[in-house]
N, C-alpha and C positions, 0 to 999 in steps of 0.2 A: 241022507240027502234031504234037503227043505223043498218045501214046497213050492217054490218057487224056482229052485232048478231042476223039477220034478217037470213042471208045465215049459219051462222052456226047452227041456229036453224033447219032450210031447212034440211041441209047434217045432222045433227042429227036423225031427221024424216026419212030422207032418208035410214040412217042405220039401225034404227029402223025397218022400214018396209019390208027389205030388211031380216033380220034374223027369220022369218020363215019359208018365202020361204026356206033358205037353209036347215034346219032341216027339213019340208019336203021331199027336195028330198035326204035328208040324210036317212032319215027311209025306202026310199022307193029301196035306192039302195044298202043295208046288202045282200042281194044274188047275186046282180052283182059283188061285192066288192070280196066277198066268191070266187066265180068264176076266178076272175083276179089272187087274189093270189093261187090258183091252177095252174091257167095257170103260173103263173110265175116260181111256184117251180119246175113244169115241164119240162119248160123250159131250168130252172138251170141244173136241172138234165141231160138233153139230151147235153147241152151244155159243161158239166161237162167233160162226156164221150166223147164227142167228142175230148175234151181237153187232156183228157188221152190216146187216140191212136195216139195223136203226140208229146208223150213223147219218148226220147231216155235215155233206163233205162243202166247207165252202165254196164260195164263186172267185171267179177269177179274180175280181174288183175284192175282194175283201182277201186273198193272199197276198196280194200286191200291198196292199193298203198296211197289211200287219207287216210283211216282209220291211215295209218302210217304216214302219214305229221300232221295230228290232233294232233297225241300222243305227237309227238316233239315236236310240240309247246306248247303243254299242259304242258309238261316237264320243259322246256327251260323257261316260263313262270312263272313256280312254285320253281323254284331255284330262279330266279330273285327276287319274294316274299317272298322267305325266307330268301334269301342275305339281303333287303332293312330290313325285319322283324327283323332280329340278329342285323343292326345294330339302329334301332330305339329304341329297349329291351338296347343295351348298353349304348343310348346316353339318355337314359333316367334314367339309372338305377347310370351312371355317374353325373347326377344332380340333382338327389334325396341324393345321400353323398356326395356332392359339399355342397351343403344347407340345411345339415342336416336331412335327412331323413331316 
């Protein structure tokens, strides 16, 4: 054998040997694991609300005010789609009896 199937033989074994152990201390840490993620979600949670008392929620004069910018462009948007729409319906409908259709 070479030396070098020598040492991958080695770090083979080694891995080998090496994969109990972890499933050992995998089995043995399902309640600590359990544990963390409560604390985590806890965490979240506390973190969450913390988040939410340094929220500045607008006034009624500035949803209204945005609610109304939304719409116009909704608007403004939806002409433009219908303009580009009529005329894609005519340049289609114009080459379909151009070429027989």
């Amino acid at each position: 054998m070479s030396e070098n199937e020598k040492k991958e033989l080695e770090t083979t074994e080694a891995v080998s040997d090496k994969k109990p152990a972890k499933s050992d201390s995998a089995k043995k840490s399902k309640p600590v694991e359990k544990k963390k993620k409560t604390g985590r979600v806890s965490r979240y949670l506390r973190e969450m609300k913390s988040e939410l008392k340094k929220v500045v929620w607008p006034t009624k004069k500035q949803t209204i005010n945005n609610t109304g910018v939304v719409m116009l462009c909704v608007f403004i948007v939806g002409v433009f789609v219908w303009i580009f729409d009529g005329i894609a319906s005519q340049l289609i409908r114009a080459l379909l009896h151009l070429f027989g259709g």
